[in-house]
VOFITI-924516 format. One record per atom (N, C-alpha, C): x, y, z; atom name. Coordinates in steps of 0.02 Angstrom, whole numbers, plus 50000, padded with zeros to 5 digits. Layout:
// residues N
X:Y:Z:CA $
...
// end
This chain:
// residues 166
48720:53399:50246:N $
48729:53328:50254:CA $
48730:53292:50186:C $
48682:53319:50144:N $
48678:53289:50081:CA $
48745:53297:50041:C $
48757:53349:50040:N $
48829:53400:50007:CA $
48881:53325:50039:C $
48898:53328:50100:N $
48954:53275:50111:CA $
48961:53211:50103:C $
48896:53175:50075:N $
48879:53112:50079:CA $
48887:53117:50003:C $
48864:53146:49978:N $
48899:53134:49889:CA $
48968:53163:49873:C $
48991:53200:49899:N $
49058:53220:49906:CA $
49102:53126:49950:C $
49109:53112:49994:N $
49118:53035:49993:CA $
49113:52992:49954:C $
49044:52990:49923:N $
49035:52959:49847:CA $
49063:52962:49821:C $
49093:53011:49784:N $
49125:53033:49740:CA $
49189:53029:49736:C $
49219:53024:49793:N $
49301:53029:49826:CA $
49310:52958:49852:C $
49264:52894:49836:N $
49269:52847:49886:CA $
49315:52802:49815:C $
49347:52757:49847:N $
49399:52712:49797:CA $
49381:52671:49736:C $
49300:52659:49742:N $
49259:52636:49682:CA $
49241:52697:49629:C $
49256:52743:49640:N $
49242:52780:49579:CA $
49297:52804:49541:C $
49348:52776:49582:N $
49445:52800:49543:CA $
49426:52740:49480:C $
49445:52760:49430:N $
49455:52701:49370:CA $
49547:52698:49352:C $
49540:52647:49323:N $
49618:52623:49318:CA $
49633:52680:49240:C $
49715:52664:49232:N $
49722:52702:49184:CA $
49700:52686:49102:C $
49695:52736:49062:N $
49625:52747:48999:CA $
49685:52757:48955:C $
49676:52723:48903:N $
49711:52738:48846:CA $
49653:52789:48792:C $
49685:52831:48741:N $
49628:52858:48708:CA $
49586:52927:48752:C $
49560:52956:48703:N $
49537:53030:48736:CA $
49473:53010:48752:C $
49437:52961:48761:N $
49370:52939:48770:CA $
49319:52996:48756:C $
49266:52995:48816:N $
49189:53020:48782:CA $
49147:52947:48757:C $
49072:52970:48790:N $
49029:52897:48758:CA $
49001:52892:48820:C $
48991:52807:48794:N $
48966:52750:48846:CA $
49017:52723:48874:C $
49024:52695:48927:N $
49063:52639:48959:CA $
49029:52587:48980:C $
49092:52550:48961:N $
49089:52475:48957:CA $
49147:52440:49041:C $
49107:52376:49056:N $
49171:52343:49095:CA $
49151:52291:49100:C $
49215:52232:49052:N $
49176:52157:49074:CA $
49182:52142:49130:C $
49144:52106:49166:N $
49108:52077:49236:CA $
49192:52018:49249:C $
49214:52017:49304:N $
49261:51976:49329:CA $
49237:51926:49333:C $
49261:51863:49324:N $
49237:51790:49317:CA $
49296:51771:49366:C $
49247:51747:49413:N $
49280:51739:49480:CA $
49308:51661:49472:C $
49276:51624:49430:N $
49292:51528:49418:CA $
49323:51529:49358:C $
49323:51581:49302:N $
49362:51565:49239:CA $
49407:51632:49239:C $
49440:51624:49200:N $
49520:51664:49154:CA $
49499:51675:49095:C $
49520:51723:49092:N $
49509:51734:49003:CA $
49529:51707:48968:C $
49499:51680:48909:N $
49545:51618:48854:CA $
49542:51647:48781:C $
49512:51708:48765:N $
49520:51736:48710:CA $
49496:51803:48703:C $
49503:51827:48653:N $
49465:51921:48644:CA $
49453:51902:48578:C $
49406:51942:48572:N $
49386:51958:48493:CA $
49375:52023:48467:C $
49417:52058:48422:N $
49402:52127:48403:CA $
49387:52135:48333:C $
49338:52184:48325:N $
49307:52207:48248:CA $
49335:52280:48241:C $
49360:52253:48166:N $
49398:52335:48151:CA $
49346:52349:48075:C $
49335:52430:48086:N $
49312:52469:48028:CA $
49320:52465:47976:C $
49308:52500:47934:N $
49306:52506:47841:CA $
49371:52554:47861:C $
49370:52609:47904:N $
49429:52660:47892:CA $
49487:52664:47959:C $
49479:52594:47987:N $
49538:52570:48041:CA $
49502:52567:48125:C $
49470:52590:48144:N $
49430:52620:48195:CA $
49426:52529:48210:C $
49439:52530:48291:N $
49414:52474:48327:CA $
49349:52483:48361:C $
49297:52451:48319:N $
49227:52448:48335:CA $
49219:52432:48396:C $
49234:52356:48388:N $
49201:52314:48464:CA $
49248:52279:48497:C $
49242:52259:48550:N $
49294:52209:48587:CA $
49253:52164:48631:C $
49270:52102:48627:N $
49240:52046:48671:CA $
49285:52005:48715:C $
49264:51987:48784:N $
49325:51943:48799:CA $
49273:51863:48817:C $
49342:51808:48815:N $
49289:51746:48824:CA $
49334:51723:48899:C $
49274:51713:48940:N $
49286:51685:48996:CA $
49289:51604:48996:C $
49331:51564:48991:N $
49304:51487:48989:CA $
49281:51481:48938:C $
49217:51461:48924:N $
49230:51446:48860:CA $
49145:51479:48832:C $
49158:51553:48863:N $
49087:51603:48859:CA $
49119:51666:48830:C $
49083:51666:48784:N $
49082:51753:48788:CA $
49071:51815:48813:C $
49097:51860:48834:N $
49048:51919:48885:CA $
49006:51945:48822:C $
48977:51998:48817:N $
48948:52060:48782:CA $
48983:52091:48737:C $
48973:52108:48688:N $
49009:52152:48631:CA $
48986:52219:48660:C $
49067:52235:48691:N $
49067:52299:48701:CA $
49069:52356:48632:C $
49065:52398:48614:N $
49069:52463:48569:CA $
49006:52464:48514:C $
49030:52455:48450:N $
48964:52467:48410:CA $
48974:52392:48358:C $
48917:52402:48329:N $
48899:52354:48274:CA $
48933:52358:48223:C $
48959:52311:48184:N $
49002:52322:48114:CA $
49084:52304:48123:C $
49103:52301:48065:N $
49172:52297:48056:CA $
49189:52211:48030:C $
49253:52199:48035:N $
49282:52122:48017:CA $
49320:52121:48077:C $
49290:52065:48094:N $
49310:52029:48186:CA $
49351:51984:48165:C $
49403:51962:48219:N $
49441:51932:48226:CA $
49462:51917:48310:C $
49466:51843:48293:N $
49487:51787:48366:CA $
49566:51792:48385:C $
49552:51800:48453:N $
49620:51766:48474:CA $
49614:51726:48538:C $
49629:51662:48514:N $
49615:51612:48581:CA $
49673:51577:48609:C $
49672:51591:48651:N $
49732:51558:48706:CA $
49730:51482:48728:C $
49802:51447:48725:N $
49805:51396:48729:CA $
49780:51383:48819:C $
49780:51304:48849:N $
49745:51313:48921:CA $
49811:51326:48945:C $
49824:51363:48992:N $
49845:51390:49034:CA $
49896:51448:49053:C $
49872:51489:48985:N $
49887:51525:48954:CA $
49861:51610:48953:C $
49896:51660:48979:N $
49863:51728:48993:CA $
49912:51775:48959:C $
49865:51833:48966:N $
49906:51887:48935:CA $
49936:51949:48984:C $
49985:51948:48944:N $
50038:51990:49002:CA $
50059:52040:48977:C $
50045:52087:48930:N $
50058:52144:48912:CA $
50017:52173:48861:C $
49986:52213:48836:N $
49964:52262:48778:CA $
49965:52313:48752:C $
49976:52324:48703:N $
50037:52400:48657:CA $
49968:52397:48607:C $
49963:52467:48583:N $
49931:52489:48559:CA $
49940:52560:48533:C $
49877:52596:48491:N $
49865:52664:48460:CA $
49811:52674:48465:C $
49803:52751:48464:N $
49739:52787:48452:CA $
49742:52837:48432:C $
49722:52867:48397:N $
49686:52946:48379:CA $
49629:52953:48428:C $
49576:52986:48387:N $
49512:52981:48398:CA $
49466:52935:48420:C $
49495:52885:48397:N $
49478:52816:48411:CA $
49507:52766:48424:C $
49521:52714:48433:N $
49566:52655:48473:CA $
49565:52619:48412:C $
49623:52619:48365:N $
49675:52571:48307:CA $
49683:52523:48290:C $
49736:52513:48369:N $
49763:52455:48357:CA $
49801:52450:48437:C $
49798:52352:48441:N $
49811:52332:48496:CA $
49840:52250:48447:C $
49892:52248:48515:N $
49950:52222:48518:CA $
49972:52191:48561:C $
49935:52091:48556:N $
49920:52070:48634:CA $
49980:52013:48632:C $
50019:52027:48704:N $
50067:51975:48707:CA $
50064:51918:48750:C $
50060:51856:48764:N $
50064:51827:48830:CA $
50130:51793:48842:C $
50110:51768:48899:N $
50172:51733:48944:CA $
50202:51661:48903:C $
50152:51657:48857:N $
50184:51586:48805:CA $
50215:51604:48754:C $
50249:51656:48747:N $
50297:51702:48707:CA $
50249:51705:48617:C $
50169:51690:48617:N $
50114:51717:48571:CA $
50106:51781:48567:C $
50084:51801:48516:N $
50036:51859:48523:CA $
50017:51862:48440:C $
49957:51913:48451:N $
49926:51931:48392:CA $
49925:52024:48382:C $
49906:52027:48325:N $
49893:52095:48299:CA $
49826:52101:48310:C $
49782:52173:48317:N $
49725:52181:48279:CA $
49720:52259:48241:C $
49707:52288:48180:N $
49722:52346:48161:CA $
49779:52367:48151:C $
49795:52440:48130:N $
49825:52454:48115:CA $
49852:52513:48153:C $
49941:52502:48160:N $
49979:52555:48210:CA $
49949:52603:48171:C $
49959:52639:48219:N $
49960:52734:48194:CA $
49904:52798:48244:C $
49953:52842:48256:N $
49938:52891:48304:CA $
49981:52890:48370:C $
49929:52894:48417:N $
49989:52896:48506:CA $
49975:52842:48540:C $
50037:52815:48538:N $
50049:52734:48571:CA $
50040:52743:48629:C $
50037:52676:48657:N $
50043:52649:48727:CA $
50050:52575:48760:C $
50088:52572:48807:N $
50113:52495:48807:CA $
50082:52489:48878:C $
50028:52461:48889:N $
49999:52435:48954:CA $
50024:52350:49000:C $
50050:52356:49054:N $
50089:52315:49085:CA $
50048:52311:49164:C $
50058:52252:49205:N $
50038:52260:49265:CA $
50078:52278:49295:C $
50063:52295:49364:N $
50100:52317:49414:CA $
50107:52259:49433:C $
50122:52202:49428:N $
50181:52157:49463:CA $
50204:52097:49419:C $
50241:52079:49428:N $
50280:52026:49360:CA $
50218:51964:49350:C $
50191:51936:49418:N $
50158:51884:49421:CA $
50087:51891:49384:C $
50061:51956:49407:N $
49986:51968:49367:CA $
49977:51965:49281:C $
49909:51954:49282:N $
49882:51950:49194:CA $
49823:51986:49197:C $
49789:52002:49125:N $
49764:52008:49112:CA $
49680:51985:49120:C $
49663:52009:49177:N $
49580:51990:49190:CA $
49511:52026:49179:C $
49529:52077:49141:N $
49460:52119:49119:CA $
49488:52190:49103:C $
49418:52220:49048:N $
49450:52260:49006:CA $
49373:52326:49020:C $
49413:52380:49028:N $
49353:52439:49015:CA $
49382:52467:48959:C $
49314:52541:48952:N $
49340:52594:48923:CA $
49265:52641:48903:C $
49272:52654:48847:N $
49213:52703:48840:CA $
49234:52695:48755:C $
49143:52698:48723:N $
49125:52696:48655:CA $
49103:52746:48637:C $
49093:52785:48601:N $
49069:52804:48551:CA $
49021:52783:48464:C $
48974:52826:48435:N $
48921:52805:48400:CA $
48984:52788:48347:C $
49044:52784:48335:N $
49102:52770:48278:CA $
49126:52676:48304:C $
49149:52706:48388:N $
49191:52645:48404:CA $
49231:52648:48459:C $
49272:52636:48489:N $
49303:52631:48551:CA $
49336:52700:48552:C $
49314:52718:48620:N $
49363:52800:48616:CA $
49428:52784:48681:C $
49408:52737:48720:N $
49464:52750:48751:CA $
49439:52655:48783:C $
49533:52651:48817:N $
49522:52567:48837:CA $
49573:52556:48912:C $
49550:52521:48941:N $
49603:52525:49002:CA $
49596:52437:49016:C $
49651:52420:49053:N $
49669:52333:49076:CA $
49659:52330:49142:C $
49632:52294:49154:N $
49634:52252:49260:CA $
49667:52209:49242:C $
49713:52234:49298:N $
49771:52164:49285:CA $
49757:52136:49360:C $
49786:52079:49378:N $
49755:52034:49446:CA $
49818:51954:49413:C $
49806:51936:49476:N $
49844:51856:49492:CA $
49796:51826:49451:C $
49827:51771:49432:N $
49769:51713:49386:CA $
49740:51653:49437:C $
49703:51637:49416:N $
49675:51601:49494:CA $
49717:51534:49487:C $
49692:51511:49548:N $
49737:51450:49571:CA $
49689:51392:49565:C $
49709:51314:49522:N $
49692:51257:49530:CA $
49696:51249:49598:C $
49624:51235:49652:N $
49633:51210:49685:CA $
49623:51128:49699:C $
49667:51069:49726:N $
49681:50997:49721:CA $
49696:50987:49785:C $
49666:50921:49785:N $
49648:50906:49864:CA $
49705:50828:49846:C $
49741:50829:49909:N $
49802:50783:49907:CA $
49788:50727:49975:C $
49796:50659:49948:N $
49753:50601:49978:CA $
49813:50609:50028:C $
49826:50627:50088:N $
49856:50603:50162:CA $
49894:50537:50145:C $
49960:50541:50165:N $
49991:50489:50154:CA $
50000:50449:50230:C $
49948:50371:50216:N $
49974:50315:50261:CA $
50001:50272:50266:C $
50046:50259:50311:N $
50118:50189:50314:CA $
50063:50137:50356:C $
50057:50082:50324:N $
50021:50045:50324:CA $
50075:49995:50372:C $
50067:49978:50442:N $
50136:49932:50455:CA $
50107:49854:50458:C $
// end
């Protein structure tokens, strides 16, 4: 009984992870979905010898957790309001390089430097963005990184009933 009940566990749809850029190994990381905000910026710290240390994303106008390790020269990228990201290209070796963020307001930024085995991460549907980021660290720096992509939420507005006054 025990044998099949972790066998379920194990096979059940919460333990499939989305696709991993990078050969990982480590810790894992996953920022928390912010069910009332969108992401409005990332922040990544790159090494003395290229290695993407850390990655942060800002929900509204919060930061999550510095995912990976301590160190490096960080750098912002903040999105104008209403504004998401819709694609990311990147490298890795050993470690995660460089990323290459585009959005739907025809922006984007660099962080690091190309070099090694690329990859161009996209959602599965034209309409979705960019809503949270895993992967797995290492005592160097990011070994591997994957995207949740999802619909961006909706302004909801409440519309005053129109009366003909006779």
């Amino acid at each position: 009984m025990l044998l099949w009940l972790t066998l379920a566990l194990l096979w059940s749809s919460t333990c499939w992870a989305g696709q991993t850029y990078g050969p990982g190994g480590g810790w894992y990381f996953s920022t928390s979905k912010d069910n009332a905000n969108e992401i409005t910026g990332i922040r990544v710290c790159i090494g003395a010898v290229g290695i993407v240390k850390s990655i942060q994303v800002r929900y509204g106008s919060s930061w999550s957790e510095r995912y990976g390790v301590a160190g490096g020269t960080c750098q912002e990228f903040l999105l104008q309001p209403g504004e998401h990201i819709t694609a990311v290209y990147g490298s890795y070796r050993l470690f995660l390089r460089y990323l290459l963020i585009y959005t739907d307001q025809n922006n984007w930024t660099v962080f690091g430097e190309n070099g090694g085995r690329n990859f161009f991460a996209l959602p599965d549907g034209s309409e979705k963005v960019l809503t949270g980021i895993f992967g797995q660290y290492k005592l160097l720096g990011i070994s591997s990184i994957g995207f949740e992509w999802d619909y961006p939420l909706v302004e909801v507005t409440t519309v005053q009933p129109f009366s003909a006054s006779t």
